[in-house]
N, C-alpha and C positions, 0 to 999 in steps of 0.2 A: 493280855494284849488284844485277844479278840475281843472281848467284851469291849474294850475301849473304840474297838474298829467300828462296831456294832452298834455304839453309844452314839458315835461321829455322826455316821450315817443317818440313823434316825435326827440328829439335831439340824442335820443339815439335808434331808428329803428333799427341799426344792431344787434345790442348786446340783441334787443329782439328779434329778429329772428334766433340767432345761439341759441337760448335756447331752441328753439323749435324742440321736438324729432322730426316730419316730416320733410322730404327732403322739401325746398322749392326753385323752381328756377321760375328765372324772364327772359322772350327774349322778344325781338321787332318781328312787323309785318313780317321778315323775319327770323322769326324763329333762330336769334342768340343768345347765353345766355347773359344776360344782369348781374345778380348775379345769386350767389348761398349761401345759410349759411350751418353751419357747420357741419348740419346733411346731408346735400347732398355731400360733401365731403369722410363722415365715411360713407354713405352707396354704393354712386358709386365708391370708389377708387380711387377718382381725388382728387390732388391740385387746388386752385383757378385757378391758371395759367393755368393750363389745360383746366379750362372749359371756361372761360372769354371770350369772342370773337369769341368761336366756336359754330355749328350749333347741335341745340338742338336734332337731330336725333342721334348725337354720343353717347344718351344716350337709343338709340331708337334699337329693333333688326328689321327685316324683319318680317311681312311684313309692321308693323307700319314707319318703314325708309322712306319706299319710298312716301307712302300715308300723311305723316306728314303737310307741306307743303300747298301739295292739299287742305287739310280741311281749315288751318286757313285761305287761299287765298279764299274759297269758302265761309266761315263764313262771312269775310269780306265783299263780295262782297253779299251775301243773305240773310246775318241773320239768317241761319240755323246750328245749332248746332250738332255736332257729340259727343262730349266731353265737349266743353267747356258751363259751367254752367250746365253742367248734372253730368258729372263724371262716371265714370266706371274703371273695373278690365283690366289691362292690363299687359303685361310683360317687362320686362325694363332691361338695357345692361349695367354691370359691366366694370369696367376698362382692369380687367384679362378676358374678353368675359364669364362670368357668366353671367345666363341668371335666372330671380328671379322674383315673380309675385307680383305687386303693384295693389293698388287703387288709381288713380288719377284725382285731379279734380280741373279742370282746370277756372281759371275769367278772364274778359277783366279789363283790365285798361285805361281808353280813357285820352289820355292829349292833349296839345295845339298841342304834335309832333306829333300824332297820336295814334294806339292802341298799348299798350302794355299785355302781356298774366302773369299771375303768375301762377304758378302749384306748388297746395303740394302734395306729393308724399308719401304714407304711404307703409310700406315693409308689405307684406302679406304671407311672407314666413314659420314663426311661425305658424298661421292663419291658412295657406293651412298644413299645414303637421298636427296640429293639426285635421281639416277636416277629412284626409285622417285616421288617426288611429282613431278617432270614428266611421267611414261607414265600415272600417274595424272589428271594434267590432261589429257594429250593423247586418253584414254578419255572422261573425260565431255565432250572437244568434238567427240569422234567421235559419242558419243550424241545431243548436241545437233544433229550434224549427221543423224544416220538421222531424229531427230523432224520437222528440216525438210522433211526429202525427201520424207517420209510426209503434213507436211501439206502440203505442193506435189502430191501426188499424189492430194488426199481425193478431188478428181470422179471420178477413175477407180478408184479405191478402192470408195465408195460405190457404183459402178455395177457391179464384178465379184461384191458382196456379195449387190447387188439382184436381180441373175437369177436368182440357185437359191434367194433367199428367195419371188420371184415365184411359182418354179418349184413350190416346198413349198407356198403357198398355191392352189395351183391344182388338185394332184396332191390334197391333202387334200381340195375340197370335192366331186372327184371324185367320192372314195373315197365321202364322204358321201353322194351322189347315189345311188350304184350301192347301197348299205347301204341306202337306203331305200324300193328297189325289194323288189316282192313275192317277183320271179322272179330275185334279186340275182345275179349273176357271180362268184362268188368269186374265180374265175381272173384275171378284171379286175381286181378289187380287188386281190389279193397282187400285181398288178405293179403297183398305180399305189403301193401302199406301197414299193415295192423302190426304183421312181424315187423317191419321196419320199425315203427313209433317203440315197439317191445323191447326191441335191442337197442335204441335211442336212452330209453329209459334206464336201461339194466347199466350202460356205459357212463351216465351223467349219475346214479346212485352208486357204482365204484368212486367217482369221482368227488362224492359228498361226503362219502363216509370217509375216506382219506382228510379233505379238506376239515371234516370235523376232530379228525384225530390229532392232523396236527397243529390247527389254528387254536386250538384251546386253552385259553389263557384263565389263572386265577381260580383258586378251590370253588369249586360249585359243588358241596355233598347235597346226597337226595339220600330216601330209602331205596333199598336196591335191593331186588333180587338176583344171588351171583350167579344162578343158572341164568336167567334171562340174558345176564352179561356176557356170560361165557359162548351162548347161543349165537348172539350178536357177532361177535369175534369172530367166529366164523368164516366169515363174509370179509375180514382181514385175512385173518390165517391160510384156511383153506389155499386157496391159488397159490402160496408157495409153498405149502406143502408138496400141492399136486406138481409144482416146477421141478422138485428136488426126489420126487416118486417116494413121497413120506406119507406114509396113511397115515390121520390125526382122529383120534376114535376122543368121542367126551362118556364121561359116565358121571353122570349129574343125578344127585341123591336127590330123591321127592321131599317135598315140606321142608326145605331147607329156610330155615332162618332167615328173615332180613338183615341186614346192616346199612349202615349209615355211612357212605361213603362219595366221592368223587369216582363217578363214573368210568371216565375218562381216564384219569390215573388208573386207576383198580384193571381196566382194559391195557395198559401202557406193561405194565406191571406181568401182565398174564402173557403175552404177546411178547416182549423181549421172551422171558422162560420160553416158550414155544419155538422163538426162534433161533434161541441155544439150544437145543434138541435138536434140530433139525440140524444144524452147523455138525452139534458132537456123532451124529448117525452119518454125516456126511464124511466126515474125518475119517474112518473106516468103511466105508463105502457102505453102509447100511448090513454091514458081516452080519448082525448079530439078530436082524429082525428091522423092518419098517414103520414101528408104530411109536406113533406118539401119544400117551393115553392123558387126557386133561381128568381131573377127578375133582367131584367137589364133595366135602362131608363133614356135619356138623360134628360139634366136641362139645358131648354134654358135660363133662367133667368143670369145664373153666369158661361153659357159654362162648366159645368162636365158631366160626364157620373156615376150613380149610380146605384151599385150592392147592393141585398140587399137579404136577407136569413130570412124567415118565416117560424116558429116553430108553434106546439099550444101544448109549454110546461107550465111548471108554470108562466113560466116571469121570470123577476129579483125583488127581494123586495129590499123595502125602504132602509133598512140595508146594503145590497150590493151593490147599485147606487154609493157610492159616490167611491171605492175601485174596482169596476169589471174591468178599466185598469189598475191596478196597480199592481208591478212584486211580485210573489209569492202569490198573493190572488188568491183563487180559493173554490169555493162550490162544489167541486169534490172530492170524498174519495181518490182517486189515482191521479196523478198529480203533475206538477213543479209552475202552476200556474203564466207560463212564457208566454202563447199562445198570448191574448189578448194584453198583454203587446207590445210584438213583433211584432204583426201584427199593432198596432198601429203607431209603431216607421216607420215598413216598409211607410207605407200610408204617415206619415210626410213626410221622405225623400222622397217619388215621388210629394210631395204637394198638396196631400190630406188627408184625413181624414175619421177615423173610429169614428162609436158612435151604438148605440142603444137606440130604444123605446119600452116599452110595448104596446101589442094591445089593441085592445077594449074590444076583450071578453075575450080570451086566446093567453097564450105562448107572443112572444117577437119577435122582425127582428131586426136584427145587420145588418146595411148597412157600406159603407164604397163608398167616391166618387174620383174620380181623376178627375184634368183638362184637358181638352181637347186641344190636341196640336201636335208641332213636335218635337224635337229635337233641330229645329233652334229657336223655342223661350224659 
């Protein structure tokens, strides 16, 4: 009975390959199309006759056209692979010049005449646009998440803003003073303006960096050094530290590795952690010690670089382990119970990862690591 299933199959080859939803085309060592079935047809917008005899690039755009060719002549001659028997994401050329992104993956077929290539051809354009409206949700629940953070933070907000406004008000009625004297100081006054213009400055740079934490919309990665990042942060953190009488100590390892990441998140990310720390030291009125230690350290083992936030609050207990990344759980009387969740999702998409351990004696450290890299891998 198998043999006969066996027999079927080989007699009737075409009519199971038109069945098959992937595009599949067959060329010879010169890159000509040898067949095509009938899903290659309905996705490039060709008749057979159109494609039958012509050179497989017509389905190719720039810059794959020209290099096409090149490869299978170099395959042949080296045995090194670009495509074929690995497979990868590429983009591929409609009849009407639509241009639409596939996965294809390409095998040799050797016969008596030589090699021949089959490629199925799967359409990725569903795929990718699906893609693009989840990182697009997962963006605005990262912004939702910085607005939270921001309004969790307004006390200490409003109080970093109100020192150099204080400070302006004070330096001005100075200046006023000294201006309405007979025998006026000029010298006095240009430096009570200098201080003035200083704290003008310091007031309207709390105010940008805020504006840039939370207006930022749509992955923008760079290379990034996370100490530079973490140094930056700073200039967030800090003031509600110092609101809550929480020392924030950083211990930043030298030659730390780049990665390739969204600034901004990678900040959003570190700063929630931080300001779970500060909440869980606060929930115990800081019993156990005041510090919040930031730590950064490469992992040569598996090539990441790992941030990591130590508290010495209660910890997490047994009962909230299995639910602390999960959306709307939160041990917080106020709150959306979104942070952790968010900040997790962020980590996935750069292709890392968040988690948390308890210490030994007290409190808890939520780290979270990314791979180290560029852009180009």
């Amino acid at each position: 009975m198998v043999g006969t299933d066996q027999q079927w199959l080989a007699d009737n080859a075409i009519e199971v390959l038109d069945s098959v939803v992937d595009a599949i085309v067959t060329i010879d060592a010169e890159g000509v199309i040898q067949s095509v079935n009938r899903a290659t047809e309905v996705l490039f917008g060709y008749p057979p006759s159109e494609l039958l005899g012509q050179p497989v690039e017509v389905l190719m755009p720039e810059p794959h056209r020209s290099r096409h060719q090149r490869y299978v002549d170099s395959f042949l001659t080296t045995g090194q692979a670009h495509i074929i028997g690995i497979g990868r994401e590429l983009s591929a050329l409609k009849k009407d010049g639509t241009l639409f992104p596939i996965y294809l993956a390409v095998s040799e077929i050797k016969t008596e005449r030589g090699s021949y290539f089959a490629g199925i051809i799967r359409d990725l354009s569903e795929t990718k646009a699906n893609q693009e409206t989840l990182l697009e949700q997962r963006e605005r629940l990262a912004r939702v998440g910085r607005l939270s953070t921001m309004g969790e933070m307004t006390a200490s907000i409003a109080h970093e803003i109100n020192q150099p406004l204080t400070a302006i008000a004070a330096y001005a009625q100075a200046c006023q003073k000294l201006l309405q004297k007979e025998d006026c100081d000029l010298d006095r006054v240009r430096d009570g303006l200098r201080k003035l213009n200083e704290q003008s400055l310091r007031a309207g740079a709390v105010i940008e960096r805020i504006q840039r934490f939370v207006r930022h919309e749509g992955s923008q990665k760079e290379l990034v050094d996370l100490n530079e990042l973490m140094r930056d942060l700073v200039h967030l953190a800090a003031p509600d530290a110092r609101l809550h009488s929480v020392e924030l100590t950083f211990d930043l390892q030298e030659d730390l590795p780049v990665v390739y990441c969204d600034p901004v998140q990678i900040q959003q990310v570190a700063l929630n952690l931080i300001r779970n720390a500060i909440d869980a030291m606060q929930e115990i009125d800081c019993a156990h010690g005041t510090e919040v230690l930031v730590r950064t350290r490469a992992e040569q083992v598996d090539a990441r670089v790992r941030v990591s936030v130590t508290d010495s609050g209660s910890g997490v207990d047994e009962t909230n382990e299995p639910m602390i990344f999960s959306p709307f759980h939160t041990t917080k009387q106020e709150g959306m119970g979104m942070g952790l969740s968010i900040c997790r999702s962020i980590m996935r998409e750069h292709g890392g990862d968040l988690n948390f351990e308890n210490n030994d004696n007290h409190g808890c450290t939520f780290f979270f690591v990314l791979p180290v890299g560029d852009e180009n891998e």
